[in-house]
N, C-alpha and C positions, 0 to 999 in steps of 0.2 A: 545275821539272818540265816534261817536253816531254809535249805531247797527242799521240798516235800513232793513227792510225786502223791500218796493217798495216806487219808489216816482212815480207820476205823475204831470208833469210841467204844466199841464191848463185842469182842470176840471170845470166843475159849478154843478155839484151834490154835494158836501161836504163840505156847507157850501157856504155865501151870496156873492154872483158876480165868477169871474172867481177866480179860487185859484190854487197855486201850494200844492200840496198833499204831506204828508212825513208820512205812513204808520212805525212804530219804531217797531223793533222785541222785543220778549221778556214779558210775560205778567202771574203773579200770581193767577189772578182772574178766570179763566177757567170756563166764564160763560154757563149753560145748552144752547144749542141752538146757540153757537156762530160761525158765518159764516166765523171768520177770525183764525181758528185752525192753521192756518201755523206758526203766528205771535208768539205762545206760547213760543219755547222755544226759549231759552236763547243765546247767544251769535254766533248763525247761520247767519246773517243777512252780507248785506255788511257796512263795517265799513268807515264811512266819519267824515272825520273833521268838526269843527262847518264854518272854514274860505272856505271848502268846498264847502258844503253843501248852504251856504250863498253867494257863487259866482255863484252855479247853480240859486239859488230865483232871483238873478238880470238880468240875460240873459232873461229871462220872462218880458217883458214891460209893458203888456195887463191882467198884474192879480192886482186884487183887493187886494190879503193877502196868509196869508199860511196856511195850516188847518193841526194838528198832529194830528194823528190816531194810532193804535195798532192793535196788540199788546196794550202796556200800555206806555203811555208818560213820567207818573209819577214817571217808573220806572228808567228814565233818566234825573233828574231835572238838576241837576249841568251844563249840555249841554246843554239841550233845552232850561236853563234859561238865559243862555249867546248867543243863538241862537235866541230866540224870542228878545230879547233887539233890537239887530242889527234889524231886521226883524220890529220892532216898529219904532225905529231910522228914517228907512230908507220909513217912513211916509205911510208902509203897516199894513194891518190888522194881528192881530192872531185867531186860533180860537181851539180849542182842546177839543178833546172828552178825556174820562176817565170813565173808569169802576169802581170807586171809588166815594164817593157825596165829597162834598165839605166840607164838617163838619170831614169826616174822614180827607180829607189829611189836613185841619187847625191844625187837633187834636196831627198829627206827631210832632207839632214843630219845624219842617226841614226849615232850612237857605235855601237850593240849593230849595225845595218845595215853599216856600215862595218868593223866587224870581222870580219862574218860574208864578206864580199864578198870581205875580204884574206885569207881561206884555201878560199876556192873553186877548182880549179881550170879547171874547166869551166863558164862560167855557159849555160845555156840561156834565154834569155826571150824576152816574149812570149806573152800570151795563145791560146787557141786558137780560130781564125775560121773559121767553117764555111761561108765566101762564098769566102776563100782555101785551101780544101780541097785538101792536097798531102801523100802519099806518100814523093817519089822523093827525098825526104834520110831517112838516119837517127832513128829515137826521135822526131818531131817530125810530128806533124799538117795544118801548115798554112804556107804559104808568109812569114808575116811573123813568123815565129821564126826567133832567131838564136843562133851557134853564137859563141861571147866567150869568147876563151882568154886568161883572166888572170893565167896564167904559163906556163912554159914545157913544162909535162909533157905536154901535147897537142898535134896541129896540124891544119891544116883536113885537107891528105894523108893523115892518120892517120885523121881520124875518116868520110874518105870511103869509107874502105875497109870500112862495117861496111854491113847493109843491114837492113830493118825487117823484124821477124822479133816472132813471140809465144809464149809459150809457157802453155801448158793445167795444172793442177793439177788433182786429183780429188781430195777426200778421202776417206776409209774411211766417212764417213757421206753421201759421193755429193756435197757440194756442190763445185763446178764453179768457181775463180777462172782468170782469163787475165791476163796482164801482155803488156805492149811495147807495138808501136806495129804496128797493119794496117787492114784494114776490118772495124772491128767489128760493122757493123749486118749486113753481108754474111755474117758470121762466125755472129753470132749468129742469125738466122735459118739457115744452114745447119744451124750445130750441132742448134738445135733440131726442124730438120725430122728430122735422123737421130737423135737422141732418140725422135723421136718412133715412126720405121718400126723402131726398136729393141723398143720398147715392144708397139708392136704382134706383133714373133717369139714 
């Protein structure tokens, strides 16, 4: 079973074209500054199967690939790695962030790691550093994360052409989620000042 803290079925902030989203609960790394603190602990989340989870990706017609998010992915390779296969199989993209570089998780030596890593095509890593505080790339926070095309389906040209962008959900009972990548402190103090002269009409 994969622990899920949120999925979202069609975003285009997280990562190239439209993508269905799988946010995974659970995460060691407890980076300074980290906007996704719910993801942290451990076996909170809701619990789906890989045969699941992989029926919701194909109800989705009009997406590009699947992008994993955290929490930490890597903390669930054995799933995610027989999850991404399917998801490649089925002639979608993958793409997956990780608060971990690439050189650490070769260094594990893990079977279920290594097989997760051979169907990724996009790795993102790299913690997020809130000393190297940077913008001006794509989906990515901070200047010592990096962009690892571990095959062919992407290129650096390609992925330069997208720009950080977020996108706002409301739902019918008023709670308020944001995804992508901007200045959320900046954001979120706005939003909530005009919440708040809202409130006030």
């Amino acid at each position: 079973m994969i622990d899920v803290y949120k999925i979202i079925p069609n975003t285009t902030v997280e990562g190239p074209g439209m993508r269905f989203c799988i946010w995974v609960q659970g995460c060691k790394k407890h980076c300074s500054g980290c906007w996704a603190k719910d993801t942290w602990e451990f076996g909170t989340g809701v619990k789906y199967s890989v045969d699941k989870l992989f029926s919701l990706i194909e109800k989705e017609k009009q997406i590009e690939g699947v992008t994993f998010l955290g929490g930490e992915p890597f903390e669930q390779p054995k799933e995610l790695a027989i999850l991404s296969k399917k998801i490649k199989n089925s002639g979608l993209s993958v793409v997956c962030f990780t608060g971990y570089t690439l050189e650490e998780l070769k260094s594990k030596n893990n079977e279920d790691i290594n097989n997760f890593l051979d169907n990724i095509d996009l790795l993102i890593d790299g913690g997020f550093e809130k000393e190297n505080y940077d913008l001006s790339r794509p989906w990515v926070g901070s200047s010592n994360q990096s962009f690892i095309f571990l095959t062919d389906r992407y290129n650096e040209e390609q992925i330069y052409q997208y720009k950080n962008k977020i996108e706002v959900r409301i739902s019918q009972d008023g709670k308020t989620e944001i995804n992508g990548m901007g200045d959320f402190a900046t954001l979120k103090q706005n939003f909530c000042l005009q919440l708040g002269k809202n409130r006030v009409k």
